[in-house]
N, C-alpha and C positions, 0 to 999 in steps of 0.2 A: 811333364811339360819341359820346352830346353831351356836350358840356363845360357843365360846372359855370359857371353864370351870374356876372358877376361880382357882382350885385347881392347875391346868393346869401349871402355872407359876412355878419356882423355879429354883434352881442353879445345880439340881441331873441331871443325865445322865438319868432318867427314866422320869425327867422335861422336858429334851430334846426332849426326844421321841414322846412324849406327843404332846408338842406345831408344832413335825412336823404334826402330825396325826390332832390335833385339831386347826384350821385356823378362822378370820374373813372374808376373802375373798377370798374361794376355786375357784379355775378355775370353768369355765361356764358347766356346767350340763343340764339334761334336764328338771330340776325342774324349771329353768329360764325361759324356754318357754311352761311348763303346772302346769297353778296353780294349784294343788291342794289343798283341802277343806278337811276338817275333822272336825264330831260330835260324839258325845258317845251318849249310848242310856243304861238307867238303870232298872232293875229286869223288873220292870213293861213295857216296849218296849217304852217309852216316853222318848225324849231328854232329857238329861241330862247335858252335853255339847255344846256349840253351835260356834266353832273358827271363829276368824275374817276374813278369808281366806272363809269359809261356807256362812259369811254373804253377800263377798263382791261378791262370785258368782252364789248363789240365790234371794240375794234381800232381806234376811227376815231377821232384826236384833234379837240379841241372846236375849231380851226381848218378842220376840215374837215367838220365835222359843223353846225357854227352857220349861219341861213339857207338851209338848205336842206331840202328834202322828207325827210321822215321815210323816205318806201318809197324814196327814192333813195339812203338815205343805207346805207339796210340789207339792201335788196334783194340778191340776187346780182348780177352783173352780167349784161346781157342779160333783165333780165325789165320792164325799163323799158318794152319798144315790142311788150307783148303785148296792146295797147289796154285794160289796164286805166286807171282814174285814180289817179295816183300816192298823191293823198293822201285818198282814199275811206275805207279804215279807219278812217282814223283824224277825218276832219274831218266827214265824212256820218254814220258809225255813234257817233259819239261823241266828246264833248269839246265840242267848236264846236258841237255843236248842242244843248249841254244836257243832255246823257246820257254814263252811264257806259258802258267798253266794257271786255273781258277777250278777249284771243282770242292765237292763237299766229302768231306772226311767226318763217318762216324766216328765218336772216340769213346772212350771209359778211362771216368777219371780215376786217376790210379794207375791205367795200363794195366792193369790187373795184377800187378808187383807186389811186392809183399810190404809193407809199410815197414818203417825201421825200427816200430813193437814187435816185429814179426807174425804181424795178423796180414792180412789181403785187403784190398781195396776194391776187389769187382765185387758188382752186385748183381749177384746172380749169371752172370755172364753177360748181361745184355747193355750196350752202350750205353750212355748216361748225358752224351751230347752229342748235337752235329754241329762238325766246325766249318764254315769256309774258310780255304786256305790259297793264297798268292803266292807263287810261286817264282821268282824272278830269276833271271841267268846273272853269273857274277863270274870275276876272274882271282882268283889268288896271285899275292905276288910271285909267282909263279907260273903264272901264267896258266894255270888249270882251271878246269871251269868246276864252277862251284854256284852256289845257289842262296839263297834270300829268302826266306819264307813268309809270308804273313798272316797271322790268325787272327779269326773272328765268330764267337759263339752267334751262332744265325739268330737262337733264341731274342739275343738282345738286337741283331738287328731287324726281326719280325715287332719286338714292341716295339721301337723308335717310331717305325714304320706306322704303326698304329695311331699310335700316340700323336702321329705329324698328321696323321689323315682326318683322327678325331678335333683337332685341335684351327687344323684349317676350316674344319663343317662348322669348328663351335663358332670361330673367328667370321667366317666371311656369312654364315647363314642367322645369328645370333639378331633378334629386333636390336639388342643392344649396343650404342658405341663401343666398341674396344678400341684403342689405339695405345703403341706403346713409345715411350721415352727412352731414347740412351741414357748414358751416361753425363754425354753434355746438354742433355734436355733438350736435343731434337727430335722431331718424331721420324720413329725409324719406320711405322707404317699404320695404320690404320682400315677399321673394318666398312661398308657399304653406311650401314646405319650410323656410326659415326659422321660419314662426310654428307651422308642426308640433312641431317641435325645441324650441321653447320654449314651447310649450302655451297660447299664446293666439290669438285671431283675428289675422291683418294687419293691418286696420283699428286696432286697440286698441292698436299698437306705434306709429301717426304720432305724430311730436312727443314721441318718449320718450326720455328719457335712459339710459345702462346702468344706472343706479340702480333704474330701475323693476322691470327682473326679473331683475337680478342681486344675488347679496349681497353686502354691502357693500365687503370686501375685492377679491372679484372684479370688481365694475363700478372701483373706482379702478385696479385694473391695464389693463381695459380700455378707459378713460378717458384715463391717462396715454398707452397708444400709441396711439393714437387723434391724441390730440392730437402725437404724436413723429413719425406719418405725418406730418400734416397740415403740420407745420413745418418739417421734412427732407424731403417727401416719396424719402426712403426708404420701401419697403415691410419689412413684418414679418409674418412666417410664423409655423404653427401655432401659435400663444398657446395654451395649455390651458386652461380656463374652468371650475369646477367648480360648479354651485350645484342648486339642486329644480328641479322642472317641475309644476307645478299638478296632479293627476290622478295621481300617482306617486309612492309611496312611494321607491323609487331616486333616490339623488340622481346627474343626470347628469354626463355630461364632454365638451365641444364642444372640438376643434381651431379656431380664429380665424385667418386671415391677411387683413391689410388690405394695400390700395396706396391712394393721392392719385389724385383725379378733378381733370381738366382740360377747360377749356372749346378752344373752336375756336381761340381766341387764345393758349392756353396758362395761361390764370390757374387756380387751383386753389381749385374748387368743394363739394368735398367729399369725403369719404373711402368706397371702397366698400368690402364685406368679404365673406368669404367663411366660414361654417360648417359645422362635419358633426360630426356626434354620433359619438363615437366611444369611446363606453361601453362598446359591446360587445368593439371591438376591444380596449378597454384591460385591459377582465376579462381577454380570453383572452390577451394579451401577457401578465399578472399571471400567470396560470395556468402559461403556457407558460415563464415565468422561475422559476415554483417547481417546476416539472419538470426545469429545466436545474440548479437549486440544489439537487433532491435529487438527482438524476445525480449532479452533481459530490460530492453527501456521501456516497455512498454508495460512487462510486471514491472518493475520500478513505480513508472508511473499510478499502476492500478493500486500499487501501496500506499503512494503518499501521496495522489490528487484525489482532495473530497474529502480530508478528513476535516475539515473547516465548513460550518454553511456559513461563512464569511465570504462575500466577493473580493476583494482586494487579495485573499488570504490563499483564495484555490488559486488564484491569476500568479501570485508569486509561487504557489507550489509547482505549477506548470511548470515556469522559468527556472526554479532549481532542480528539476529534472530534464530539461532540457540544455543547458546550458552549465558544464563544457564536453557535456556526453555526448551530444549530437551536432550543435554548433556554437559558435563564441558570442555571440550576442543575438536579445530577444525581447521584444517586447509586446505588451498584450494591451491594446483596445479596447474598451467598451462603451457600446451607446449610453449615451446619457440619459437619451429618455427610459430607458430600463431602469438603470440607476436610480432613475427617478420612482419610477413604481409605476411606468407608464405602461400599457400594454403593446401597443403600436404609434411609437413616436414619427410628428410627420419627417418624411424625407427617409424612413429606414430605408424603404425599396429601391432606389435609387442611391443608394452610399452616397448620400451627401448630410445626414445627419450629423449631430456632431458624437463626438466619441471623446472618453476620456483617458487618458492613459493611467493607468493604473498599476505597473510593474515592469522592472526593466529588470536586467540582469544583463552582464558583460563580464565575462573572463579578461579580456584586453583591455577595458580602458571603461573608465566612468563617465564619458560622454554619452547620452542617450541616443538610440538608432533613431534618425531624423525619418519624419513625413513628409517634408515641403524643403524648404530654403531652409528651416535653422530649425535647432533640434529642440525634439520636444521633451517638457518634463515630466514626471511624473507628478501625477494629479493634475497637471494643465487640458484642459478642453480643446479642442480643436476639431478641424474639416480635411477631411481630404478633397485635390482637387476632384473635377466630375471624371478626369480624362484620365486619371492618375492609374497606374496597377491595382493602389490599394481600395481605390474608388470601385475599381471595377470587379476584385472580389470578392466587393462586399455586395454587389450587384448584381453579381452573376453566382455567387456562393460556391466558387471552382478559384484552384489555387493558381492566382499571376506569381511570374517571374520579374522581379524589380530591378529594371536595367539597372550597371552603373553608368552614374554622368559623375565625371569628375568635379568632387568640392559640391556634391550632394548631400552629404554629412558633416559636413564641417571639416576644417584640417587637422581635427584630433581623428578622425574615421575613413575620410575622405581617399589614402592614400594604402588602406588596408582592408578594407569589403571588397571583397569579389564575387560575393554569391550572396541573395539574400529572395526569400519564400514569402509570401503574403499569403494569407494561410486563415480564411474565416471561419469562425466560430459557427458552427453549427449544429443548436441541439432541436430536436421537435422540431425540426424541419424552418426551424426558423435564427435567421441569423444573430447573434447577441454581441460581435464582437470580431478584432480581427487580430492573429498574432503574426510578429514579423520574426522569424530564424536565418539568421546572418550568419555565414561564415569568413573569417578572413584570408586573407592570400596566404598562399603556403597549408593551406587546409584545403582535402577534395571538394570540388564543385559537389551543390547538391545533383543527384541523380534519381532517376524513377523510383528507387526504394525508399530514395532517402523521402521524396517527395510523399510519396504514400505515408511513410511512419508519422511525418510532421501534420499530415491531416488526419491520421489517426489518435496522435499525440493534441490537437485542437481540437480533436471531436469529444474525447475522454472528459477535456477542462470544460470545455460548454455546457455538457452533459451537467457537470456539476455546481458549475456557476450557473445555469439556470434554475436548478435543484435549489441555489442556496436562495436567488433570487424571488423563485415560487415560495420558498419558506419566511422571508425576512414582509415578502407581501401577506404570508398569513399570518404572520407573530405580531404585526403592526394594525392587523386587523380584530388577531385577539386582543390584544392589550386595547385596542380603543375598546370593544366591546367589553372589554373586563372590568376597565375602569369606569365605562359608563354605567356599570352595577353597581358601584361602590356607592355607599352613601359621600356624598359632595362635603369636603370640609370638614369640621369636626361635628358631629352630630351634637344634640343639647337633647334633654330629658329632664323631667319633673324629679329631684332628690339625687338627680347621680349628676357629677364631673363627670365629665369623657373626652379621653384622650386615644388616639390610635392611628396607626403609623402601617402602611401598605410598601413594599419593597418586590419590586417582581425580579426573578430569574434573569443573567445576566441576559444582553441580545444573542447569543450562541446555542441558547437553552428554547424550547418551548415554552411558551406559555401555559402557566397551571388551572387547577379551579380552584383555585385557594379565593374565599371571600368572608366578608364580617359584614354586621351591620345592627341597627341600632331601630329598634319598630316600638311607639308610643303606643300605650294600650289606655281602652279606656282606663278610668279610676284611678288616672297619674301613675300608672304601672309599665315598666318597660323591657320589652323582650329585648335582651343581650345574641346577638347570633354568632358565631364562627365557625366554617364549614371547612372541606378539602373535598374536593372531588378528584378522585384516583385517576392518574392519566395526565397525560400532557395536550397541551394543542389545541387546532378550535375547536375542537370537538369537546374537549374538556370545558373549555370556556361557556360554550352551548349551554350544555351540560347545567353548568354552576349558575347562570344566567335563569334557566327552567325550574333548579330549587329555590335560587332566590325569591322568585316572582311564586314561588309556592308557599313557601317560606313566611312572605307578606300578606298571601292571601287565606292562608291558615292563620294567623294572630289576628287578622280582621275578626276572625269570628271566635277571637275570644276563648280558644280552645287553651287546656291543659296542656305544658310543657310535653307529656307522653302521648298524648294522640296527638300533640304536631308532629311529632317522630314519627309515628306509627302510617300517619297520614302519607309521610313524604315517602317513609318505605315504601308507599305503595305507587307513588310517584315514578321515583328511583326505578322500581323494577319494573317497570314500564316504558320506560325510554329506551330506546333504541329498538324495540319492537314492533315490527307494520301497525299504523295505526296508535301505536303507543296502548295495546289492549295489553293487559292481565295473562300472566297465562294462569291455567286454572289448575296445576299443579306446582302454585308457587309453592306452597310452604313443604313440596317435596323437595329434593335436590335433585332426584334424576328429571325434575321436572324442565330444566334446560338444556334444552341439545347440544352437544357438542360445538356444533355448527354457527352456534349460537352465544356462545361463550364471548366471542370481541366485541358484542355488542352491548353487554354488560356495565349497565354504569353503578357504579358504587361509590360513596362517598361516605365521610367522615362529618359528626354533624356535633355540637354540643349548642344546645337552648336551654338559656335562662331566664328567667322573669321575676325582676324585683318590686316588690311593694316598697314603698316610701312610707303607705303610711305605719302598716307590721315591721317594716325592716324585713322580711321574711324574702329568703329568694329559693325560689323554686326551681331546678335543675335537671334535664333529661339530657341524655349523651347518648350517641349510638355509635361508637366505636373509635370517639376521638381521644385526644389526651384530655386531662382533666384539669378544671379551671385552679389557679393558685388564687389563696387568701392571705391577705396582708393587713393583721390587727396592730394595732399602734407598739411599741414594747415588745412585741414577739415576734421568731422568724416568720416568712413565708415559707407556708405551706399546700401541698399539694392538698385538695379535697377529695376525700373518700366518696367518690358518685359512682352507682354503677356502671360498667363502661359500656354494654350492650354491644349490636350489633353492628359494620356496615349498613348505610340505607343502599339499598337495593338488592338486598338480601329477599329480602319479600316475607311475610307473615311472621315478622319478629314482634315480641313483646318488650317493651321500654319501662322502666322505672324511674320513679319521681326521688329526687332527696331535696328534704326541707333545709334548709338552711338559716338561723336567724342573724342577722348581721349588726354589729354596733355603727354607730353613726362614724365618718372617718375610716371605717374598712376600706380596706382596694381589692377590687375583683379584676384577675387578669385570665383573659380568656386568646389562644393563640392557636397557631399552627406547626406542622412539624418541623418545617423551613427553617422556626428559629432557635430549635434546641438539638437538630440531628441533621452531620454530614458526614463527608468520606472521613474527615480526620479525628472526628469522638465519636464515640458512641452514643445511645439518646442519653442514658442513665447521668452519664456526662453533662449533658446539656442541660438534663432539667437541674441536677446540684447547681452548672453555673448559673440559670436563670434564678434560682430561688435565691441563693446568694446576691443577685445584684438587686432580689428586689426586698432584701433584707435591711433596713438600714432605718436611720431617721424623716421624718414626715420632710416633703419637700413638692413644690407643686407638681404635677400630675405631667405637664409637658416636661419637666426636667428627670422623671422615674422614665420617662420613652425615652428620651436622650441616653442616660446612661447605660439600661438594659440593651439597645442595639449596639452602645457603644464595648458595653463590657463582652456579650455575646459574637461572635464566629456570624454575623452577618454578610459579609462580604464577597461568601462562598460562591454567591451567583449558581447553585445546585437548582435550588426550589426558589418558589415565592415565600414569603414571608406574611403575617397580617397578625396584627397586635392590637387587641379590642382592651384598653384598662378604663375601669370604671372606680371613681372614689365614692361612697354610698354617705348620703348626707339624710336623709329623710325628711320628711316633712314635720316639721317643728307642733307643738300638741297644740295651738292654738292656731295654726293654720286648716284644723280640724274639725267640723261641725257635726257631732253623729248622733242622731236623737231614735229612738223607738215608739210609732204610734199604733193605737189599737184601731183594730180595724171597723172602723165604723163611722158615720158620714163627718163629724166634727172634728174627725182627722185633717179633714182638709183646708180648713181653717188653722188647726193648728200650724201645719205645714209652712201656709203660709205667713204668720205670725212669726214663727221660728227664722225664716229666710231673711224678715223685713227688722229681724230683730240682730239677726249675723252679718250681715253685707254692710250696714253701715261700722261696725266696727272692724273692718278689714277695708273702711274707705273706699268702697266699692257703692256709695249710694248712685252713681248714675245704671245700675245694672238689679236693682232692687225691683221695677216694677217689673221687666223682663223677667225676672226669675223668680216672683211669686205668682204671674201667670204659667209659668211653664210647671213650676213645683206640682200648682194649683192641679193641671191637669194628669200630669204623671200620678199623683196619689188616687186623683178620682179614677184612673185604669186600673190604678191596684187594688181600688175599693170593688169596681165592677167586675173584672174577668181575675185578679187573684186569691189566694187564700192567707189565712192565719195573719200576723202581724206584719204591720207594714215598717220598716226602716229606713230612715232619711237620712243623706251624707250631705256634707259640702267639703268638697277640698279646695283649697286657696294653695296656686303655684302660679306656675309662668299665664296658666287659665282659669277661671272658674270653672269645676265638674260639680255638677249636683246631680245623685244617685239615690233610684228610690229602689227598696228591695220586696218583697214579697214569695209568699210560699208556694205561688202558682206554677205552672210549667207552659200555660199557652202561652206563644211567643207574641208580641203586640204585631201586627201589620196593617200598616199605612194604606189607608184608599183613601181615592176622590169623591166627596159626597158631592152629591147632587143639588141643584138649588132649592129642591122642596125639602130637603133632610132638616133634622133640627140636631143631628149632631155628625159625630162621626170626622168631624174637624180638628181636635186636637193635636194630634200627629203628626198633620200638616201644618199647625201653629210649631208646635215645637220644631217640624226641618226647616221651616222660614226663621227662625227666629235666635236658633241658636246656629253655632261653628259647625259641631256635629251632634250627632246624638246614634242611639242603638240600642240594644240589647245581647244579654247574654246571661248563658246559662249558671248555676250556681249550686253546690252540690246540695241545697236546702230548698229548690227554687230558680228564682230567676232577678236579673236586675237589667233597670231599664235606667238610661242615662242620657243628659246632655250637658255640651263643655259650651261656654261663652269666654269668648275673648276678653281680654281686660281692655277697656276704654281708656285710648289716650286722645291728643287733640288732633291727630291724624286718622285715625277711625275711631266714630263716637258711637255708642252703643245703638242700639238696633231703636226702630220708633213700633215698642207695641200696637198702637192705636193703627197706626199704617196697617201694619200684620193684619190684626181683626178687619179691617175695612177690606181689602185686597181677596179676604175667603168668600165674599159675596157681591 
């Protein structure tokens, strides 16, 4: 390259000029990428000159090349003596004789000389390049002519050639913008697809800076790397570019990557770059991210709406997933009369109902998103008007757009909602409610998708608050039915205290079949119940309902604690089967089909029956926990009863354990509710329970007190039901028990014995009444019984007088006729007493009636009435 002149330098304006013109390192040229070579050739046609540029691209150093013949110096070797003249090209066709010459000169580097190892340089004889060579006329100061040469290996000027051809096709044919940057970061030119992309001619882009058709912010980013290539030549990839395009409403979005242009020396020229519009790509990546963001809110949603059957509780789970993932404020509606547990409240069909608000949620600001003139609160009732958006999506059950009017929300909201969705609830095809998703200014408008996801997002919640709604209508319908099984208050019994304590499952929970209960038996005897039936729900409830009343109507008849079990097993496995028939491979197992297995009801059952007057308590269980005992001085302890089967197992056998109890014993009889949850284990609970019921005598309401209090009741898992009985017995003079032989002056005695014990138990207004009835129950046992006959009287809250005998026909009541002379008694005894019956005995049988004790509000029955009345 040439060097800067020394003259070149100084302080003149004509210095200036100079040093711009004269440079050490001009921008890149094409001299950078073809060397050429230059020799002079003097009067005589022999070298003269010989540059090191000449030397370094034929091979032939300037000691070997100087004074000698040009075609000798370049020739191959051997082409010397094919009688051409050596120096004819060059001295006849040009130069020496005045004229310019251009022509292509084979050569072989080396000249085919001997190298100065003294080896050779041709290879094989055959040239090794072609050169074009310029030829020019010159004058020595001498005035002779002489000559200029100029070389150039074709080779390199056939790539350039290439290279400029390949380089224009990629340039001007590429979909791509190419355009390139000087130095001063003007554009020195650009490709078709570039000035497309940016909407002006090629032409109109030379000499422009980013400023020209980018905006202002955009061109100094573009600017800045630009210039950061340029000076690092590091490169920098896709830049984002946002700005107009002349002709187009869209403003577009170009990807940029630049790298540093270098000349053939390596100096750095100027910056090329690379664009693509990628507008559309960018919408649909946009698109494609807001499909994967409502994706993901929608599983979101599916996670954590519904996991409440609380209303108030899905309404606010809605709202924390909505809010601030999809818009900044929200709130959710619900009818009232739903709420209420109504089916179809008036005014639903028309949105004029009232609703109540039930959940707000705001990213922005704790003012609630208003319905009318001032804002609503949560929990407040209110109307939308008829005319209203919200009115009318609740009408038409399709999502309104909620104009803004300014100072519709109050001036905490007023002056920041710009977008806001009314949005109703609907599940099962019927409306339950309305939610509103607001967006504020500076946040996207909602749009079609957004609009779909927020009715997809309200359909999910309704789905579920109606779910909780149908559920909280069926828990409210078990528990009324569950309770109205329960024995009313505290139950009373002949020889026992009774205290017991019912607790159901928190409202979150189903309803169980957990029940207890308390059945008076003849002969002051009282069946103890506590049951569980497996399962939740009303179904469960049903269920517990259908052994109760079996339950009751099995101790009517006086039955053994083990075929009340055995009876209900057959109950149990019968439920839930068309019809409630048998199947007739119960006491098989493959005898229930598969199919048939959810219909399966099973429960847990423990009966006992205490005498007052033995103390004796008689005990069956089929598969419950087993009752605790609490003697005065000693822990409580569990009793050893066999535990048997679930009932509805079907063809299970049940076992009796006799028990005999001291006067002041406590029998507690429970369920699993109150000794097993998530946080102990049972084994746990029952050491806690026997421990609290371990302790000093204290009354019977305050042992329920402390056992709930000391015990994990609170758990709200299961129901709970606490049966405790303090066993008092009938004192030996509340007892009248005589033995008569069977034969007619029995029944004189009988009544002697009656008219002889009622007055000392102060009972004389009930003495003729109950030696007419004595009277006739002995004369049945004289007539249709056998072997001896037995007479009771117990004195409790009732008179019971019980005659026994060894027979087994059961007595049954008819109406005699008015010609009969007997066949009346019967019907004396159901007129005359409270109740009366019979029942079976493992010796026999016993026939009985209870008479009310006379006070001055009912006075005992008028015999003589009775007798007058049969005729």
């Amino acid at each position: 390259m040439s060097e800067k002149p020394a003259g070149a330098a100084g302080g003149s304006a004509q210095g200036s000029r100079a040093a711009e013109m004269w440079q050490n390192n001009p921008p890149g040229s094409l001299y950078d990428y073809i060397r050429v070579a230059s020799f002079s050739l003097g009067p005589d046609g022999r070298i003269e000159q010989w540059s090191e540029r000449a030397a370094e691209l034929f091979g032939i150093t300037a000691r070997q090349a100087v004074g000698k013949d040009p075609l000798e110096v370049l020739a191959p070797a051997g082409a010397h003596g094919r009688g051409r003249r050596p120096t004819a090209p060059f001295l006849a066709e040009g130069g020496l004789d005045g004229r310019e010459w251009t022509g292509l000169i084979p050569y072989q580097r080396g000249g085919g000389h001997d190298t100065p190892d003294g080896g050779s340089a041709t290879v094989g004889g055959e040239p090794s390049g072609l050169a074009e060579i310029y030829v020019m006329p010159t004058q020595n100061e001498r005035g002779q002519r002489a000559a200029l040469c100029v070389a150039v290996d074709v080779r390199a000027l056939r790539g350039i050639e290439t290279d400029i051809a390949a380089s224009e096709a990629v340039f001007g044919q590429s979909p791509l913008g190419f355009f390139f940057f000087g130095t001063d970061l003007t554009l020195l030119r650009v490709n078709e697809s570039f000035a497309q992309a940016f909407g002006r001619p090629a032409d109109w882009h030379r000499g422009r800076t980013p400023h020209d058709f980018l905006p202002r912010g955009e061109a100094e980013r573009l600017t800045a790397a630009l210039r950061q290539v340029l000076d690092t030549g590091k490169p920098v990839s896709d830049i984002q570019l946002v700005g107009p395009v002349p002709g187009h409403a869209e403003r577009r979005r170009w990807s940029v990557s630049l790298y540093r242009l270098h000349s053939g020396s390596g100096r750095p020229i100027g910056v090329a770059a690379l664009a693509t519009d990628v507008t559309g790509r960018r919408r649909a990546e946009r698109e494609a991210a807001g499909v994967r963001r409502n994706l993901a809110l929608l599983n979101e949603a599916g996670a954590r709406i519904g996991n409440s059957l609380d209303l108030e509780t899905t309404a606010r789970e809605l709202l924390d997933v909505a809010v601030p993932q999809f818009c900044d404020l929200a709130s959710v509606d619900l009818y009232q009369g739903l709420l209420a547990g109504d089916e179809a409240p008036p005014g639903l069909a028309d949105g004029s109902a009232e609703l109540r608000r039930v959940a707000y949620a705001s990213a922005v600001s704790g003012a609630p998103v208003a319905g009318g003139e001032k804002p609503v609160q949560v929990g407040e009732v209110h109307r939308y008007a008829f005319h209203s958006p919200c009115a009318a999506a609740l009408r038409t059950a399709q999502v309104q757009v909620v104009p803004r009017r300014e100072g519709e929300d109050g001036p905490e909201l007023g002056a920041v909602v710009q977008s806001t969705l009314a949005v109703p609830m609907v599940a099962r095809d019927t409306v339950v409610g309305l939610a509103q998703f607001s967006r504020t200014k500076g946040s996207e408008p909602f749009g079609e998708r957004d609009t779909a996801l927020a009715v997809e997002l309200a359909a999910r919640a309704a789905v579920c608050i109606d779910n909780a709604r149908l559920y909280r209508r069926e828990h409210e319908r078990a528990v009324i039915l569950q309770r109205s099984l329960l024995p009313p208050g505290d139950p009373e019994a002949a020889g026992l205290e009774i205290a017991c304590r019912y607790l159901p499952a928190n409202a979150a929970t189903e309803v169980g079949g957990d029940w207890f209960d308390v059945i008076e038996l003849p002969g002051h005897r009282t069946a103890l119940v506590v049951g569980d039936v497996m399962g939740r729900g009303l179904r469960a409830a049903v269920a517990m309902g259908e052994l109760r009343t079996a339950v009751r109507t099995l101790a009517m008849l006086d039955l053994e604690p083990a075929e009340v079990l055995s009876a209900l097993d057959e109950i149990a496995h019968g439920l839930g089967r068309p019809g409630g028939k048998q199947s007739s491979t119960r006491g098989v197992r493959g005898g229930v089909r598969a199919a048939d297995l959810s219909e399966v009801y099973l429960a847990t059952c423990v009966y006992a029956v205490y005498d007052p007057v033995t103390r004796r308590c008689t005990i069956a269980n089929a598969g419950h926990l087993p009752p605790v005992l609490v003697e005065a001085g000693r822990p409580a302890e569990l009793l050893d009863v066999q535990p048997g089967m679930p009932l509805g197992v079907g063809g299970e056998l049940f076992e009796e354990t006799v028990v005999e109890l001291p006067d002041g014993a406590l029998l507690a009889l429970y369920t699993d509710g109150l000794v097993e949850s998530r946080d102990h284990a049972l084994d746990e609970g029952l050491e806690a329970f026997r421990e609290a019921l371990t302790g000093p005598s204290r009354p019977l309401e305050e042992v329920c007190e402390h056992v709930l209090g000391a015990l994990d009741t609170h758990h709200g898992e299961d129901d709970i039901a606490l049966l405790m009985a303090r066993l008092r017995g009938l004192p030996d003079e509340h007892v009248g028990d005589w033995t008569l032989p069977a034969e007619p002056r029995s029944v004189a005695r009988a009544r002697e014995l009656a008219r002889e014990q009622l007055p000392q138990w102060g009972l004389d207004n009930l003495v003729d009444t109950t030696e007419l009835l004595v009277s006739e129950l002995v004369t049945n046992a004289l007539r249709y019984g056998e072997g001896e006959i037995r007479l009771r009287l117990l004195l409790d809250r009732t008179l019971v007088c019980e005659v026994w005998d060894g027979g087994l026909v059961q007595p049954r009541r008819r109406r005699a006729r008015d010609t009969d002379e007997g066949g009346r008694g019967l019907q004396l005894v159901g007129m005359l007493s409270a109740a009366w019956g019979s029942r079976r005995t493992p010796h026999g049988k016993t026939v009985w009636f209870e008479l009310a004790l006379p006070d001055g509000e009912f006075p005992a029955p008028d015999a003589v009435e009775a007798l007058l009345s049969l005729y």
